[in-house]
Structure formats: C-alpha cells, structure tokens
KOLFIVEX-439412 format. One line per 4 residues: number of its first residue (from 1); their letters; for each residue y, z, x of C-alpha. Coordinates in Angstrom, 1 decimal, always signed. Layout:
# residues N
NUM	a	Y/Z/X; ...
This chain:
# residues 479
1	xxxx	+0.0/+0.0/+0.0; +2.5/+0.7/+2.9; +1.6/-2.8/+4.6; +2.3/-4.6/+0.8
5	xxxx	+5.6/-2.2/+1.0; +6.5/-3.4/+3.9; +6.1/-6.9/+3.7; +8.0/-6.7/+0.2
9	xxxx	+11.1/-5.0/+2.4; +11.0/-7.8/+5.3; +11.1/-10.7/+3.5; +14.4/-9.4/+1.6
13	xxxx	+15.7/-8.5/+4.9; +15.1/-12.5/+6.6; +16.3/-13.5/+2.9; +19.7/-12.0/+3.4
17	xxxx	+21.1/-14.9/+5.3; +20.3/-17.2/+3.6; +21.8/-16.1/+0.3; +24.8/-13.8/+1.6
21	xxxx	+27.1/-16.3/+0.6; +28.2/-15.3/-2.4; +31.3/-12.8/-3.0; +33.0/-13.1/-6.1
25	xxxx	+36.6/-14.4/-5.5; +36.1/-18.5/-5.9; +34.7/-17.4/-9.3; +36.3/-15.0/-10.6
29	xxxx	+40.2/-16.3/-11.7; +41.7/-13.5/-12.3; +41.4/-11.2/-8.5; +45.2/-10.8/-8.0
33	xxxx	+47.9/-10.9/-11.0; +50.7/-12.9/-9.6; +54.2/-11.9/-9.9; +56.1/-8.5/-10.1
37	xxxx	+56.1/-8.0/-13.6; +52.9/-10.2/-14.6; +51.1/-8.0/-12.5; +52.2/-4.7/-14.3
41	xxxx	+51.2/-5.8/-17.8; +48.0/-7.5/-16.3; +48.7/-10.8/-16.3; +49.5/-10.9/-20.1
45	xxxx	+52.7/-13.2/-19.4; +52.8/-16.4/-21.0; +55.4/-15.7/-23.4; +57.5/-14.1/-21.2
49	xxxx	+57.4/-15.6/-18.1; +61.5/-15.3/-17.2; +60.9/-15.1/-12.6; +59.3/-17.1/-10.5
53	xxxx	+55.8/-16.4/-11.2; +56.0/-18.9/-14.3; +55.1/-21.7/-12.1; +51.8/-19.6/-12.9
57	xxxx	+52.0/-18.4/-16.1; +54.0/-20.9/-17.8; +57.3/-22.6/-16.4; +59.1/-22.9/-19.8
61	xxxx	+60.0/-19.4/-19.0; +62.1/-20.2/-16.5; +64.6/-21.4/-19.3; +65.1/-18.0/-20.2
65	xxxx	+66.0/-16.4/-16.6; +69.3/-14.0/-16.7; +70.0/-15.2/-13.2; +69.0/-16.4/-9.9
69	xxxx	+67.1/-14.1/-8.0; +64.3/-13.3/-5.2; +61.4/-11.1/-5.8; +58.1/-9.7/-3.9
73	xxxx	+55.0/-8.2/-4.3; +53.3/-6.1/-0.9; +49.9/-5.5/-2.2; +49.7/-3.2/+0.5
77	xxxx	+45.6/-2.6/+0.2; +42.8/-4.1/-1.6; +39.4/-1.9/-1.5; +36.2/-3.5/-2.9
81	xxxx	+32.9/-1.6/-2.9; +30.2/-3.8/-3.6; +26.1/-1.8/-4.7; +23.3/-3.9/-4.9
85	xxxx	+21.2/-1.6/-6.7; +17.3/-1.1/-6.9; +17.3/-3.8/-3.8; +14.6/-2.0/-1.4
89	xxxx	+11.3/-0.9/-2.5; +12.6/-0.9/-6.4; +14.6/+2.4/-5.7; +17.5/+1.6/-2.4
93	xxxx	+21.0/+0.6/-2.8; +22.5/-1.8/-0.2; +26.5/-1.3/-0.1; +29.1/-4.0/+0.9
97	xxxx	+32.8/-2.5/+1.4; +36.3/-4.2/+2.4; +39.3/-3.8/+3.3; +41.9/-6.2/+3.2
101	xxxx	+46.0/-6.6/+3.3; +46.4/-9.0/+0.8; +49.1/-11.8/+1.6; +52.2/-11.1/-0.9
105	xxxx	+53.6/-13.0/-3.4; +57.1/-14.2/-2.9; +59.6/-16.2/-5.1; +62.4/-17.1/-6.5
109	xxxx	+64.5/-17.8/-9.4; +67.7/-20.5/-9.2; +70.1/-21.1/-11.6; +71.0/-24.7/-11.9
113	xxxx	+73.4/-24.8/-14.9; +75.6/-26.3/-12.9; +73.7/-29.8/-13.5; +72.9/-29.1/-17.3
117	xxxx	+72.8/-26.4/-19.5; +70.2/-23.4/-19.8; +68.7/-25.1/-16.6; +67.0/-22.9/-13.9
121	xxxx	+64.5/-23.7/-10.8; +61.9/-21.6/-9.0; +59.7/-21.3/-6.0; +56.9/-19.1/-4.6
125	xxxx	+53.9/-18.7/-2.7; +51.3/-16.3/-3.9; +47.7/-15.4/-3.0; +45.1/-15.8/-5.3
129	xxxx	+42.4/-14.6/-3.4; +41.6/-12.4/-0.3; +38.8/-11.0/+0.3; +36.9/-10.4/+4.1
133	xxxx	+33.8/-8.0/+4.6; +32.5/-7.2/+8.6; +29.2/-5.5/+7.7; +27.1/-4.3/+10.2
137	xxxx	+24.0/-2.8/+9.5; +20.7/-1.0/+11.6; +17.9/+0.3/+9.3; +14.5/+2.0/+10.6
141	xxxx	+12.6/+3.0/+8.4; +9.3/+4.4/+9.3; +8.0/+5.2/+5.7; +7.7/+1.5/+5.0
145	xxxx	+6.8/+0.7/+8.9; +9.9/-1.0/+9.5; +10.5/-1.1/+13.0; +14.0/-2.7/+13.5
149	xxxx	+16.3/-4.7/+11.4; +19.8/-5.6/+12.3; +22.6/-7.3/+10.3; +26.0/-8.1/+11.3
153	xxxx	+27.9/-10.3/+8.3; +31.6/-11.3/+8.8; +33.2/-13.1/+5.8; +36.7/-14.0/+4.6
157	xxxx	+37.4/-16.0/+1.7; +41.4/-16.9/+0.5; +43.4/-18.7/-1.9; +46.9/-19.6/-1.9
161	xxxx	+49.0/-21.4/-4.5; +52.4/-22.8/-3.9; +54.8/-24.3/-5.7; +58.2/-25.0/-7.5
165	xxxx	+59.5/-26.0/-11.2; +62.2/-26.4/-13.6; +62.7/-24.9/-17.2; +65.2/-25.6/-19.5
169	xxxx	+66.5/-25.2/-23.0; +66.5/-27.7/-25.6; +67.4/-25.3/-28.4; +68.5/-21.7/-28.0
173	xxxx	+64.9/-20.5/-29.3; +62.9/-23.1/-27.6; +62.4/-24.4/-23.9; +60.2/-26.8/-21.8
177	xxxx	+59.1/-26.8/-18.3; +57.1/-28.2/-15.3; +55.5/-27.5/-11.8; +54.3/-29.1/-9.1
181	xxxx	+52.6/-27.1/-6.6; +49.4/-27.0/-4.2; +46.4/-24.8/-3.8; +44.6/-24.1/-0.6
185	xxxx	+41.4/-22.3/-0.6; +39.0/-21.4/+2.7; +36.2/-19.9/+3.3; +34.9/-18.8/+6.8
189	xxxx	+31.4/-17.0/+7.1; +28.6/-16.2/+9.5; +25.9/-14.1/+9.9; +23.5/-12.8/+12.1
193	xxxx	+20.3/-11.0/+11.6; +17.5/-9.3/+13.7; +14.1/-8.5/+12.2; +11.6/-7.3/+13.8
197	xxxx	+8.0/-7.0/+11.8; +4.7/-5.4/+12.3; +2.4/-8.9/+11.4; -1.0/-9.3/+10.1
201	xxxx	-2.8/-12.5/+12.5; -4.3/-15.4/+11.1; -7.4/-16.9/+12.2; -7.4/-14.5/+15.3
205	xxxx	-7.5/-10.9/+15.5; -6.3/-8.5/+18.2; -9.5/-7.6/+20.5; -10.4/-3.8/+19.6
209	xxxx	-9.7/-2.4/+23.2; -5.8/-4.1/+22.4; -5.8/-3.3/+18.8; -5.9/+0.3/+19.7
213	xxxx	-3.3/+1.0/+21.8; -0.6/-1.7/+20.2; +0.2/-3.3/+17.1; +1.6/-7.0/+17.3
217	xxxx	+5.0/-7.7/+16.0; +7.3/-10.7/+15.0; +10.7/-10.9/+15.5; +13.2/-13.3/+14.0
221	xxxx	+16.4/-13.9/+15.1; +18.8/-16.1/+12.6; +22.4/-17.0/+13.1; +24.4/-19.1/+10.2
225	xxxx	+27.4/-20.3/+10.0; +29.6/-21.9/+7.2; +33.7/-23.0/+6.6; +34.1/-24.9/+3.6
229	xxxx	+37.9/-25.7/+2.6; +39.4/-27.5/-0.5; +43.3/-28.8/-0.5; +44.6/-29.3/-4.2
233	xxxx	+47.4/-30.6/-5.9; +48.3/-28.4/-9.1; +50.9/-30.1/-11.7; +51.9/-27.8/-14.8
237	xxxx	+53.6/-28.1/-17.9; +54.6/-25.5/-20.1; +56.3/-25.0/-23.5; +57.9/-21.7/-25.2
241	xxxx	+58.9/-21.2/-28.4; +61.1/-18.0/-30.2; +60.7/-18.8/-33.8; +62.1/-14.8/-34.6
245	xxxx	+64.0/-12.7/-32.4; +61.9/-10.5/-31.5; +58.8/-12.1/-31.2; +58.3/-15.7/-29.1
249	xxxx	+55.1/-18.2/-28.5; +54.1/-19.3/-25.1; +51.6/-22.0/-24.1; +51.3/-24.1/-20.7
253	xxxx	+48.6/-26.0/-19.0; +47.9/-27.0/-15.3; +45.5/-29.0/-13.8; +44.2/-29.5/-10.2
257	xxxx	+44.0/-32.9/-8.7; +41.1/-32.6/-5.3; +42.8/-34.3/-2.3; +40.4/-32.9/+0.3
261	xxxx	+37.4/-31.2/+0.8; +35.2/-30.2/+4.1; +32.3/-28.3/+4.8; +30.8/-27.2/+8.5
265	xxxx	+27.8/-25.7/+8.1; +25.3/-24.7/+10.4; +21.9/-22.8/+11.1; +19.9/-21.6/+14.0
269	xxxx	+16.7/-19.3/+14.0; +14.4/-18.1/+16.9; +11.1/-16.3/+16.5; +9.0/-14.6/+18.7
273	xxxx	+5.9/-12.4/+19.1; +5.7/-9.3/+21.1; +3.9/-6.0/+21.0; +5.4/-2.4/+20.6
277	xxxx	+6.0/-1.7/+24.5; +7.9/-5.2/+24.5; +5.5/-6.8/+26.2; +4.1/-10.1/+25.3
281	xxxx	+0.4/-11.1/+24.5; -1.7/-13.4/+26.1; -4.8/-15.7/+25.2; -7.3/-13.0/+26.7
285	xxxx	-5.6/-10.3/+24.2; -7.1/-12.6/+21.1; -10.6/-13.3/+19.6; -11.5/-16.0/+16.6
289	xxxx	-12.3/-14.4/+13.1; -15.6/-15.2/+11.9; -15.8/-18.9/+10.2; -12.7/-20.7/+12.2
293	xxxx	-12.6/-23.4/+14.3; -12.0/-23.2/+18.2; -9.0/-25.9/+17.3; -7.3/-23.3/+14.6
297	xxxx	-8.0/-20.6/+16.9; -6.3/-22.0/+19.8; -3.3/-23.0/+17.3; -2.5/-19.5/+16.8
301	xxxx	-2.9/-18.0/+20.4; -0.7/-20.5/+21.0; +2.0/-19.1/+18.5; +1.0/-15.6/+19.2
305	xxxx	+1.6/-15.9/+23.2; +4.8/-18.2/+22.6; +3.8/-20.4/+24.4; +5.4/-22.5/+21.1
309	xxxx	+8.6/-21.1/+20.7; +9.8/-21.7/+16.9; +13.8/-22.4/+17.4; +15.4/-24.4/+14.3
313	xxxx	+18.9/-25.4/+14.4; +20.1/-27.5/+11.6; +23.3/-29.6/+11.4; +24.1/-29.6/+15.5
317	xxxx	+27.0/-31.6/+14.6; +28.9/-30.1/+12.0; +29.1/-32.4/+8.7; +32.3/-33.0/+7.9
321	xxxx	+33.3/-35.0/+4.8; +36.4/-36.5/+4.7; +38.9/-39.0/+3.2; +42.3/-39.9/+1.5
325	xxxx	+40.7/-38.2/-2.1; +37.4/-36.4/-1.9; +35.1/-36.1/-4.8; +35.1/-33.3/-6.9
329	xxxx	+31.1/-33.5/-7.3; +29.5/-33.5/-4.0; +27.0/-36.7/-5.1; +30.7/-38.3/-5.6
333	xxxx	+31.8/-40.6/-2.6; +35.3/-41.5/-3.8; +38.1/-41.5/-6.5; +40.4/-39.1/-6.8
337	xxxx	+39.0/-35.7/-8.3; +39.8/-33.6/-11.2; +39.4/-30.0/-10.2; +40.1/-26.2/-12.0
341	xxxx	+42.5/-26.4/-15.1; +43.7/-23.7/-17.4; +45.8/-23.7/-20.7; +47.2/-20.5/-21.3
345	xxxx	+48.3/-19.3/-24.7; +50.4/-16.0/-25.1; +52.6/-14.5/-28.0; +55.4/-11.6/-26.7
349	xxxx	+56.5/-9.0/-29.7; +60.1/-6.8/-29.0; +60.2/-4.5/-31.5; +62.8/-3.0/-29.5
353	xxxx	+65.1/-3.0/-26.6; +62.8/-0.9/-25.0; +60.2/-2.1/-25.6; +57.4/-5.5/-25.0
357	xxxx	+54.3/-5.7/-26.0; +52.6/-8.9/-24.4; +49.0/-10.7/-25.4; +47.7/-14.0/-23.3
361	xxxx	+44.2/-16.5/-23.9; +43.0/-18.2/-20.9; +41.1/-20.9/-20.7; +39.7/-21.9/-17.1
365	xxxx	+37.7/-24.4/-16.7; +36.1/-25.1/-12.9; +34.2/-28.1/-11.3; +32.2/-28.2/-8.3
369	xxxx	+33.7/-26.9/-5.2; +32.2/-26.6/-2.2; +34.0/-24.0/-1.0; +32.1/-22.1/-4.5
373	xxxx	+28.5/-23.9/-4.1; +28.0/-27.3/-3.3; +25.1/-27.0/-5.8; +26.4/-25.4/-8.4
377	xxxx	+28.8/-26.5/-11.5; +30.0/-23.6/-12.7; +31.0/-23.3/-16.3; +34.5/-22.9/-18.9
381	xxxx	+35.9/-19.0/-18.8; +37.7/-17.1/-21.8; +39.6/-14.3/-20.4; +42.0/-12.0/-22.2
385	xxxx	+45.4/-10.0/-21.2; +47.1/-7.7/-23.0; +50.1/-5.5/-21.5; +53.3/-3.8/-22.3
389	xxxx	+56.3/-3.0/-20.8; +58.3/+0.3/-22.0; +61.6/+1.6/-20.6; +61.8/+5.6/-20.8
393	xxxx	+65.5/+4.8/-19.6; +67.8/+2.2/-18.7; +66.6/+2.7/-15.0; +63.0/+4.1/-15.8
397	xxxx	+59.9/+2.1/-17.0; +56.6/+1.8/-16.8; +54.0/-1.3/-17.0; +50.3/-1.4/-18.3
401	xxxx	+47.8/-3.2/-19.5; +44.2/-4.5/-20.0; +42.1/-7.3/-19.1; +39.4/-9.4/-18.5
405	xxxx	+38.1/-10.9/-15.1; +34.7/-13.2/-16.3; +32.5/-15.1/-13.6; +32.0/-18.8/-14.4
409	xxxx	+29.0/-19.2/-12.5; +26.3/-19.5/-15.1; +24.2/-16.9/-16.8; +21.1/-17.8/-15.6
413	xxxx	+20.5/-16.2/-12.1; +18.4/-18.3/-9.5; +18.1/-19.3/-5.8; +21.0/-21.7/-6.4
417	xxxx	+23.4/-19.3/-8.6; +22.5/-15.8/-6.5; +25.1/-13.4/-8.4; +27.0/-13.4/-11.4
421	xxxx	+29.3/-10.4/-11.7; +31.8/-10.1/-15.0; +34.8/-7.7/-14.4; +37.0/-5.5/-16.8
425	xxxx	+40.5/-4.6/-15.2; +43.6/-2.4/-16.1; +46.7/-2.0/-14.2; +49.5/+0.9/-13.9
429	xxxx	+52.9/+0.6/-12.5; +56.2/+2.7/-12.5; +59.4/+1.7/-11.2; +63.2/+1.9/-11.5
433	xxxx	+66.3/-0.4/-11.8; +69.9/-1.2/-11.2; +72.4/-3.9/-12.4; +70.4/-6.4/-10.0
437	xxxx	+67.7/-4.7/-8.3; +64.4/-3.4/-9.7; +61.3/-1.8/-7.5; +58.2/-1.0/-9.0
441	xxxx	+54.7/+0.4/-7.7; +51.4/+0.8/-9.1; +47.5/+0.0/-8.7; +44.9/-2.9/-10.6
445	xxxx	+41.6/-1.2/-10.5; +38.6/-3.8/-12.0; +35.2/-2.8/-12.4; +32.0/-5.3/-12.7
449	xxxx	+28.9/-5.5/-13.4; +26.5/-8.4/-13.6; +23.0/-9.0/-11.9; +22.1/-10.4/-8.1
453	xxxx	+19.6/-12.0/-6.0; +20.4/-10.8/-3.0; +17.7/-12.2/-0.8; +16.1/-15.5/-0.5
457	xxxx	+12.4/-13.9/-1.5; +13.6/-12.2/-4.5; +12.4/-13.1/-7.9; +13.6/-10.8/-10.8
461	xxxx	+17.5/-10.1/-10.6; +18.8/-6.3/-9.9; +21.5/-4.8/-10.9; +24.7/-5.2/-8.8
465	xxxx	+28.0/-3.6/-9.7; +31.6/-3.8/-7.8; +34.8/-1.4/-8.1; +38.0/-3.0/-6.9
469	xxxx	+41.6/-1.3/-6.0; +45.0/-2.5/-5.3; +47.9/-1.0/-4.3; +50.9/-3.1/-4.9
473	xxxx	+55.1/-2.4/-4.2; +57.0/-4.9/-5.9; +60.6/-5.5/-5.5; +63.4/-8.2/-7.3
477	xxx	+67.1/-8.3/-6.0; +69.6/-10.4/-7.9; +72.0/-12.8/-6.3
C-alpha cells in the first residue's frame, strides 16, 4: 500500500510542470478595478463614468466631467494565496502565494470646450493584470517513501491597457463618446523540477546480495520554459443617457482587434538511475526475471546503468509566429483578428446630494489567446457590479461595493482546461476632499473557488480556492 501511495504522489509531483501554467489573471476580467472612484464602488461605473477611467467604463462620461483634471491610483500591494486542496494522498494541501506591486493607474481628464461645447478628452494607462509567484518547494516525505522532490516555479503574467477619447453632449441629459486605445498582455514562466523516486525494475531485478543493501532509484530532472505575448488594438464607443435627474443610463462597447501574437516555448527533461548511496548500477548488479528474453533484458540494464541517457528537449529554436495581423485562433494563418469585447450596461440612482447608488452588467466575451491556452476557447462571461458612494460630509465619504469576478474558461475541467476558479469581490474605501483635490484609500478583497488539476497524472478534479487583497491610495488634483 505504501509503494501504490507512493507512486500516486510522484506522478503528481513530474505532472506539476507540465500543467503549472495556469493562474487566473488572462481569465478572470475583473483582477483590478480601474480608476479612482470605479474602484471604490467595484467597478459598478457605467453610468457615471465622469474621469479618465471612462475610456474603460464607458467614454460618454467624459461629457459630463466638471473640469480638467489628473488622477492616480498606487495599489500599493496585491497578496494572493492560492490552496490546492486534497492534492497529495487525498488529504495534503499544496499553497501558491504572491506578492506583487501592482503598476498604477494614471489619467487624465481635459476640457476641450474651447472647440465645441460640453466637449472634454482623456488619457490613461492602467493595469489590468499583475500577478508573479517565485515558488520554491523541497518535500521529504518518508511515510509515503518519497526520497526528494524539488520545485522552483517563477511566473509573472500582466496586462496593460492604454488609451485616450472624447465625450460630448448633444443634449443636456444625453452624451456620446469614443476611444481608441491598446492592450498589451505578457506572460513569462519557467519551471524547474527534481524528482527523485524509489522504482520498481522491469524485466530485471536487482540481484539479492544488491537488493539488500540498496534500493534503485530514478531521478527526473525537467526544465520548461514559456513567453507568450499578444498586442491589441481596443476601439470603444459609449453612449449615456439622463432621462430624470436623478437617475441616468449608461451603455458602451469595446472591442479588440489582434495585431500580434508570439509564443517561445520550450522543454528539456533528463532522467537517470542511481542507488541510495548515489552511486550508479552496473550490468553485473542485474539478473533476468523468469520468462524474458536475453534481448529485453539487456534493453533495460542498459537504461538501468545509463548507459542510455533519456534527455528530451523540444522546440530548440524557439517558435515564433509572427506577422503584420496574427490570427486570433491558433489553426488561423492570416487576417486580421477579432479578439476580447465587452458591452457594459449600467443605471446610476442620486437620491440625493449625498448620495450614489451605482449597478453595471458586463458582458465579456474572449477568443483564443495564446497568452490564455493556445488550445483552449474560452467561453462568454456575465459579471455584475454594484456600489455606492455616500458623503458623511462635504470633505468626508466613503465607497463600497459588491461584485462578481467569473472565469471564462469552460466548466468542464481536463488536461487542456487544468483550473477553473470563479471569484466573488467587495471593496472598501474612505477618503476626503477639497475644492480640487480628493484622496482616498481602501482594499478589494476577492475570494474563489472552483476546481483544479493540478498535475499532469491527475484524473478527478480537487478542490482549489484563492483569497486576493489590494491595497490601493488613490489621488485626483484639479487643474
């Protein structure tokens, strides 16, 4: 029963490179809520939108801007805390944590009446994504005879989106607006492992004298490597509507267009035989089992004594696929590519000066990107924000909200869809104002579950569940 124990445990630990590669942030849309106020009410924005993080939420907003303006957001710290659960022998947890300083969002708000009317422009640059992990792992563990396994796993995935737009007026209770932008998104892994394995021989055993006084193990060395990238143009349109005075109807749409993708990936693995002591076996060490050939049993004294070393390296030279408009489907050779869209629709009530209360439906829908899973079409996402904004004072206030982070990799969990992980989020913030300066700070804490195969071996799903913090200072100063 140990031996079956063990060889269960090994063959999730050589699985673990090969299915590593699978963190949440190109599925998950919602990681970090752009913008200082979106962020506060948790992304529920759409029918608001009045800085420069409308380019996101809906640039119509911009129509409605009080004046030009600069604003920030430091998210000072991002924690993520990742448990594989039931992974090892049906009872271990394996733990992923990170730390990261996300890149902050910066942008700015223009006003343009100068050329027409109720006319205002914006810029920013805002991060999407950022996640890194830098495991490094040693187990022993002698109940289950393993002997040695080692794991170090570096990781660091990140999306930015920049941009700029115009809003303007056509009415005074109803605006249009666009936004032309670009989205860059990277991924950089690599992972090496160490495994070394107490083996049971085939068609030769151990003679008894040997047998005895050592045990015959295997050791497997891998290495992987991987940078995918994808460079995307992002055009939006937006439209917002204030039928009552108090109450106002936001909905926008934007819509990726693939200019370039690349992937570099690459895979080495050595294996070797050796005893306990470290030293290796010879051909005098080994005898045929009863009923096999003297060609099979020469086959594996050969492997045994290494004197065939089993060293795979796939992709030498890094593929790289290239050209003026790459496919957004990897079977696709040519033609420009359609890639992640989103129509957001959102509704803003003021019931009084005080006062916002803030709802937004998202629709995302994602293609292939290699950067994701160059095997995998993920699938449309529904997510739902809903925040408020209340002012104890008129240099007091305080921003919260609710929301929904959903994975849009598919349900079904196999080898080529490892992980799925859904995510419920709320987010706090306090902060203070002046005539023309505002600073706020709070934290967005989202917690998932879903289900994982975390190794390449594994064939029912286990539980996996993630807690995520940031930290964020926000600041706007009017010019």
């Amino acid at each position: 029963m140990m031996r079956s124990s063990f060889s269960s445990f090994v063959l999730c630990l050589i699985g673990f490179a090969q299915s590593s590669y699978s963190n949440a942030g190109p599925y998950n849309f919602s990681d970090i809520l752009p913008g200082d106020r979106g962020m506060g009410m948790a992304g529920a924005f759409g029918a608001v939108a009045d800085d420069s993080s409308a380019l996101y939420y809906n640039p119509a907003g911009l129509a409605f801007a009080s004046s030009s303006n600069i604003s920030a957001s430091v998210n000072a710290l991002q924690m993520t805390r990742r448990d594989y659960q039931k992974l090892f022998n049906d009872k271990d947890s394996f733990y992923e944590n990170s730390q990261d300083i996300v890149p902050t969002f910066t942008g700015g708000v223009l006003d343009l009446t100068r050329y027409a009317d109720s006319l205002h422009g914006a810029f920013n640059l805002q991060s999407l994504t950022q996640q890194s992990s830098n495991q490094n792992d040693i187990l022993r563990r002698p109940d289950i005879a393993v002997e040695y396994f080692h794991r170090s796993a570096k990781s660091q995935t990140s999306e930015i989106l920049f941009g700029t737009g115009i809003g303007k007026r056509f009415l005074p209770n109803f605006a249009l607006g666009f936004s032309l932008g670009g989205r860059q998104s990277i991924q950089d892994q690599q992972t090496y492992q160490d495994v070394s394995q107490i083996i049971t021989t085939t068609n030769v055993k151990l003679k008894d004298s040997i047998a005895a006084d050592k045990s015959l193990f295997s050791t497997l060395t891998t290495n992987d490597r991987s940078t995918a990238s994808v460079l995307a143009a992002e055009l939006g349109a937006g439209a917002l509507w204030a039928p009552w005075p108090s109450f106002s109807i936001g909905l926008s749409g934007h819509v990726d267009v693939l200019l370039k993708q690349e992937l570099n990936k690459e895979t080495d693995s050595l294996s070797l035989f050796h005893y306990n002591d470290y030293s290796i076996p010879v051909a005098s060490d080994f005898e045929s089992k009863d009923g096999v050939s003297g060609e099979e049993s020469q086959k594996s004294i050969d492997r045994y004594t290494n004197k065939k070393i089993y060293r795979v390296s796939s992709n030498n030279a890094p593929r790289v696929l290239k050209g003026s408009f790459a496919p957004s489907y990897i079977n696709e050779s040519s033609g420009t590519g359609i890639g992640r869209s989103r129509i957001r629709l959102g509704f803003a009530s003021f019931p009084s000066s005080r006062l916002v209360v803030a709802g937004d439906v998202v629709w995302h829908r994602s293609v292939n990107e290699w950067i994701a899973n160059q095997e995998l079409t993920t699938e449309d996402v529904l997510n739902a924000h809903l925040g408020t904004e209340y002012f104890f004072s008129p240099t007091f206030f305080i921003r919260q909200g609710i929301f929904s982070n959903f994975d849009a990799r598919p349900n079904e969990i196999q080898q080529s869809n490892p992980e799925r992980i859904d995510f419920y989020g709320t987010s706090i913030f306090l902060g203070t104002q002046t005539s023309d300066t505002q600073f706020s700070g709070g934290v967005v804490y989202q917690y998932g579950l879903g289900e994982a195969l975390k190794t390449a071996n594994q064939q029912i799903p286990k539980p996996v569940r993630e807690d995520k913090y940031i930290l964020s200072f926000t600041a706007t100063h009017g010019l």
